[in-house]
C-alpha positions as CSV (number, residue, x, y, z in Angstrom):
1,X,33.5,102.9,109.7
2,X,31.0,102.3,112.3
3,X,32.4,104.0,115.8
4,X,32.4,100.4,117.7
5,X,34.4,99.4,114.6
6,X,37.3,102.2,115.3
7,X,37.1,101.7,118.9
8,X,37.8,97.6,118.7
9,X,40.6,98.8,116.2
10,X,42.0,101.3,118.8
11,X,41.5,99.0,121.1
12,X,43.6,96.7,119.5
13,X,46.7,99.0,118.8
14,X,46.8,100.3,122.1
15,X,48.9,97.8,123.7
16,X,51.5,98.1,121.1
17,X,51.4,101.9,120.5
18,X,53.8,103.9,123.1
19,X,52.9,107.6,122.8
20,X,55.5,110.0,122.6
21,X,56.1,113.8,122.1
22,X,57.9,113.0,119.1
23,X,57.4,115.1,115.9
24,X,58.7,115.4,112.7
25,X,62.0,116.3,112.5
26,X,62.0,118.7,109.4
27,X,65.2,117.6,108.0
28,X,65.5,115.8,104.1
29,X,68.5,114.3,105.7
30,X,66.9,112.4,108.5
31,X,63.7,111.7,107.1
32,X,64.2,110.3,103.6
33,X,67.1,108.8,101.6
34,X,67.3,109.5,97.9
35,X,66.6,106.5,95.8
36,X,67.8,106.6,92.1
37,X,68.4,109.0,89.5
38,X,72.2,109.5,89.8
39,X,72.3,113.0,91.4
40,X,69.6,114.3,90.0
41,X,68.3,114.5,93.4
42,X,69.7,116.9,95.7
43,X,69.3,117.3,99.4
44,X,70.3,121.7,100.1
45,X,70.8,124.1,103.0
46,X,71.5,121.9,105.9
47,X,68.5,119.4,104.7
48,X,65.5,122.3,104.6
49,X,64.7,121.6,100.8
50,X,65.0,118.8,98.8
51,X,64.8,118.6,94.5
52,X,64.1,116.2,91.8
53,X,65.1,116.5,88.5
54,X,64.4,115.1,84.9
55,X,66.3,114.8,81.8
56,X,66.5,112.9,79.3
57,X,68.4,110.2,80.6
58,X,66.9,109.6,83.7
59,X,64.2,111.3,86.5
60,X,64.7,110.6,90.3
61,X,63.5,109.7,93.2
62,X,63.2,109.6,97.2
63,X,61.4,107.5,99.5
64,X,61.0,107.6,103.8
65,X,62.5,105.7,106.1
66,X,60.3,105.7,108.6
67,X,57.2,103.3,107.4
68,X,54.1,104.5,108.9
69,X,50.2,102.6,109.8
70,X,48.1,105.7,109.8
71,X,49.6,109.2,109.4
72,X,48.8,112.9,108.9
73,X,51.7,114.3,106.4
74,X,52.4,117.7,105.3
75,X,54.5,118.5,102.0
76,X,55.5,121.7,100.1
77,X,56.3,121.6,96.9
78,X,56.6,123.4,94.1
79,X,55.9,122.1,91.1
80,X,58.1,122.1,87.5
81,X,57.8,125.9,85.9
82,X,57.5,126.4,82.4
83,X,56.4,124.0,80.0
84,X,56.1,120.8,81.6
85,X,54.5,118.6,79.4
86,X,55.0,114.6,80.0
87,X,56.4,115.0,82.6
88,X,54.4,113.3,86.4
89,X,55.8,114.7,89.6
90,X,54.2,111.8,91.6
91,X,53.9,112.1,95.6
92,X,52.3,109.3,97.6
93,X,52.1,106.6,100.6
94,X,52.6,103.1,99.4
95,X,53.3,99.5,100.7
96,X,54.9,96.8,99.0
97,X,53.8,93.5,96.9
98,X,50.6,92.4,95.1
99,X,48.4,93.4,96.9
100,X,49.6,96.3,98.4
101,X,48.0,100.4,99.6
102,X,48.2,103.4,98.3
103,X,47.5,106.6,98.5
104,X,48.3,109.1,95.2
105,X,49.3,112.6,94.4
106,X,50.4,113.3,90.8
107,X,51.2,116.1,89.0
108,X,50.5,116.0,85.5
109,X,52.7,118.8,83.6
110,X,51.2,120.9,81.3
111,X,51.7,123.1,78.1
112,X,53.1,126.9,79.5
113,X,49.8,128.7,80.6
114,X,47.8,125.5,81.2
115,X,46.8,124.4,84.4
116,X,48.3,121.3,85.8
117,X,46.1,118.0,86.2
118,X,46.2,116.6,90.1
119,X,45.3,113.2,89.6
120,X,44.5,111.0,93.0
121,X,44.1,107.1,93.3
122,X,43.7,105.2,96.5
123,X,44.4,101.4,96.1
124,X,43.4,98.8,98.8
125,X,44.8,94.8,98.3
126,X,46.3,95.7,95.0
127,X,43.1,97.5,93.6
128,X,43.3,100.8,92.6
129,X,41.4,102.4,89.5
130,X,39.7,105.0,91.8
131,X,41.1,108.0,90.2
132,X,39.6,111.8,90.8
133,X,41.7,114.6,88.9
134,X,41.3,118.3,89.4
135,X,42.7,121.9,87.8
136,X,44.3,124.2,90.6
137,X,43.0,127.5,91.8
138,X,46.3,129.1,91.7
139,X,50.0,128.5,89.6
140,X,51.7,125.8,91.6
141,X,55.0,126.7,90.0
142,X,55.3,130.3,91.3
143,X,55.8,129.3,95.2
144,X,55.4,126.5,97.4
145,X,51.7,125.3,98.6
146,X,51.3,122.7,101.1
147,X,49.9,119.0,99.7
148,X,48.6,116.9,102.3
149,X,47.3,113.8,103.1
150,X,45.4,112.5,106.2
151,X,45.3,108.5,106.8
152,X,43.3,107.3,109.6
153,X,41.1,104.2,110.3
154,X,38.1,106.0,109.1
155,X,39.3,107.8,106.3
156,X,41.7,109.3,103.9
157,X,41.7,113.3,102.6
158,X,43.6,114.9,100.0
159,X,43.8,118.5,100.9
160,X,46.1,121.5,99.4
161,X,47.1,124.3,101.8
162,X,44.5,123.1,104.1
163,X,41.5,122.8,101.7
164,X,40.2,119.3,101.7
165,X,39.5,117.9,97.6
166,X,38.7,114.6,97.9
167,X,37.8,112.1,101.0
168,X,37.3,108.4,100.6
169,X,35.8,106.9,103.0
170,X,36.4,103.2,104.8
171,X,33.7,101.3,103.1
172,X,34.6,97.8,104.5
173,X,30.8,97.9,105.1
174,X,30.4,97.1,101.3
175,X,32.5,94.8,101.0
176,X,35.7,96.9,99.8
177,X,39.2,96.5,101.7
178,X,40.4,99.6,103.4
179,X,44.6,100.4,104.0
180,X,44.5,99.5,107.3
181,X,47.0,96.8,108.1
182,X,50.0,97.6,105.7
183,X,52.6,100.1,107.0
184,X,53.5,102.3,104.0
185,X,56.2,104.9,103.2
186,X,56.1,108.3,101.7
187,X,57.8,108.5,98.0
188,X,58.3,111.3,95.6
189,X,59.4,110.7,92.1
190,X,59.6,113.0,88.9
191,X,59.6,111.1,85.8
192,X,58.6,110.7,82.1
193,X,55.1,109.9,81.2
194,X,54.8,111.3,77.9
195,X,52.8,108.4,76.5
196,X,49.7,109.3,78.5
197,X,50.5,112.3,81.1
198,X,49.6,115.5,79.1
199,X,46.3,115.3,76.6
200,X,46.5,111.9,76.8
201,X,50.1,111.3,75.5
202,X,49.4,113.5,72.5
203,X,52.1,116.5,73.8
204,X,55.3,115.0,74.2
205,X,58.6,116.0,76.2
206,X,60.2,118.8,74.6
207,X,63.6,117.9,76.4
208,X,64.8,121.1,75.0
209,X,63.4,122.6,78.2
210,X,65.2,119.7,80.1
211,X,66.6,119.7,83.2
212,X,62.8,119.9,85.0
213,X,62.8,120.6,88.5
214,X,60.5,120.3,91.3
215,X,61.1,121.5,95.4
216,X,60.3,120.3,97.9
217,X,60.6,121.9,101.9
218,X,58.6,121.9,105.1
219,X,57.9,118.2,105.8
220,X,55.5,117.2,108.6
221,X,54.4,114.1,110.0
222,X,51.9,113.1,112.9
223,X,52.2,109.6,112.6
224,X,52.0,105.7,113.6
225,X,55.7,104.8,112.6
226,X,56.3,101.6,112.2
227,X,59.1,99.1,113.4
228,X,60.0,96.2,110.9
229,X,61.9,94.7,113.7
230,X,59.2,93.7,116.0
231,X,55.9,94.9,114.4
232,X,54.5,97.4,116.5
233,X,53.7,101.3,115.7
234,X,55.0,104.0,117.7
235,X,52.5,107.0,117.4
236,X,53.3,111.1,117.5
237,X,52.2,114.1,118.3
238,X,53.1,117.4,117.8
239,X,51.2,118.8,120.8
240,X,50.1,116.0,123.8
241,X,49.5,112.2,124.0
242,X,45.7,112.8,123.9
243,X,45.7,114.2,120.4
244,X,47.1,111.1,118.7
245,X,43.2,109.9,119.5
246,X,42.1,113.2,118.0
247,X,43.7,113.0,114.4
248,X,43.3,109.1,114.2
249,X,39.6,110.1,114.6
250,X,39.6,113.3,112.7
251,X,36.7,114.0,110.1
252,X,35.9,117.1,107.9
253,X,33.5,119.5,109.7
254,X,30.7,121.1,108.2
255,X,33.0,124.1,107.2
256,X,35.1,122.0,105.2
257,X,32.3,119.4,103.8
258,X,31.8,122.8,102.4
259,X,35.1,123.7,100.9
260,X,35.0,119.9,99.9
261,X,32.0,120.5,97.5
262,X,33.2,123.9,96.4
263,X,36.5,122.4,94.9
264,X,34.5,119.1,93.2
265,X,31.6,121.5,92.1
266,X,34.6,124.2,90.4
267,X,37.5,122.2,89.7
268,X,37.1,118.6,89.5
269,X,37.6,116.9,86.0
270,X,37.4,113.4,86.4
271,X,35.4,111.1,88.7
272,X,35.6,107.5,88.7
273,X,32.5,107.4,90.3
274,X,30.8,109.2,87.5
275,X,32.1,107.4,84.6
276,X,28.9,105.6,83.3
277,X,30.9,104.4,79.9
278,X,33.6,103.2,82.1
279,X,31.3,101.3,84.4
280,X,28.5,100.5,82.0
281,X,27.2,97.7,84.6
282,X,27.2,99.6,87.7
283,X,30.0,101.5,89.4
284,X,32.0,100.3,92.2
285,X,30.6,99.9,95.7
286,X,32.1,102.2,97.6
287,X,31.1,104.9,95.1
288,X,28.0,104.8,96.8
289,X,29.8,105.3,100.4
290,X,31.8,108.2,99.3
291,X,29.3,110.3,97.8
292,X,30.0,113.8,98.7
């Protein structure tokens, strides 16, 4: 987005946005609510960690319950062990409706010794089909590693434990909408996908291996969070008022442009923006924006 652009949208939020020294609390119990799956989410040790599980019968859930317009969230997890085939430990920002935003982490499990599949989607307006997926560098299941996501008016980056794997970029400029006006919350879910998550729905659950269980600990959030009551965003910060500018403005730097390429140049597997037989008349517009 052009800078005049950002500053006409800051501009506009600033009457409504009361900075505070607020932070994320870093407590399951008073950040999220569990959603469905009958117990088979758990909130443990005084709200540190958090866990969804999957059986046959039923997978769970959790959701926010802060909404938020622009945010900077932090979330370790640690991914099903073992053979997890079928099984999608999703993770992502989303509004409600039609037409509504999104911003996607899933986890595609995998055959024991396979690497897990990260697949990412951003939707704006109710369009999504922008899908990038990626093998890891490193077991996921043996410890936690920090996924992240950073939301701002200019951007949003996928990172894990700090290095940045994919960016799309605002490309209003071309004509495509941009999550910019719908608050969203932040929802984790392990389910069942075994019609299309592992080899394309050729490995199936083996629910011998049943419950499957992912963790979850360490939430952070520098965020806009917004009020349903009157319709105005309160933003955070973790260290002074002045930084709320800082990461509603932040960009990759040349160091991590870098890291950026490394991980799309080594690990990436899929790319929307690639996929001539998918887009055999051209590919979508903001391909062209978000060329890395």
């Amino acid at each position: 987005m052009a800078s005049n652009n950002y500053s006409l949208i800051i501009a506009s939020l600033i009457p409504i946005l009361m900075t505070s020294f607020v932070s994320a609390s870093n407590n399951f119990y008073q950040d999220f609510d569990l959603t469905w799956g009958e117990g088979r989410s758990k909130i443990l040790n005084n709200g540190d960690s958090l866990t969804l599980s999957l059986d046959k019968a039923s997978g769970s859930g959790f959701q926010s319950k802060n909404q938020y317009l622009f945010a900077k969230i932090d979330m370790q997890i640690k991914l099903v062990p073992g053979n997890s085939a079928g099984t999608v430990t999703a993770y992502y920002l989303s509004s409600q409706g039609v037409t509504h935003d999104e911003i996607d982490f899933e986890f595609l499990g995998n055959l024991s010794g396979d690497p897990y599949i990260v697949h990412t989607n951003v939707f704006s307006q109710g369009k999504g089909n922008r899908e990038q997926q990626f093998y890891l560098w490193f077991d996921p299941t043996a410890d936690f590693h920090t996924y992240s996501i950073l939301w701002n008016p200019h951007r949003i980056i996928f990172s894990v434990d700090g290095t940045p794997i994919r960016e799309f970029k605002n490309a209003e400029s071309v004509g495509v909408p941009f999550p910019k006006s719908q608050p969203m919350r932040i929802y984790s879910s392990l389910w069942n996908a075994d019609d299309w998550a592992t080899r394309g729905g050729l490995i199936k659950t083996d629910w011998a291996q049943a419950p499957f269980t992912a963790s979850y600990r360490n939430f952070e959030a520098v965020a806009c969070v917004w009020s349903p009551f009157d319709g105005f965003s309160t933003c955070n910060t973790k260290s002074s008022p002045n930084s709320v500018d800082a990461w509603l403005n932040e960009e990759l730097d040349s160091t991590n442009q870098e890291r950026l390429k490394w991980v799309q140049h080594h690990y990436m597997i899929y790319n929307y923006c690639t996929d001539a037989k998918r887009f055999p008349l051209g590919f979508p517009p903001e391909c062209a924006v978000n060329t890395t």
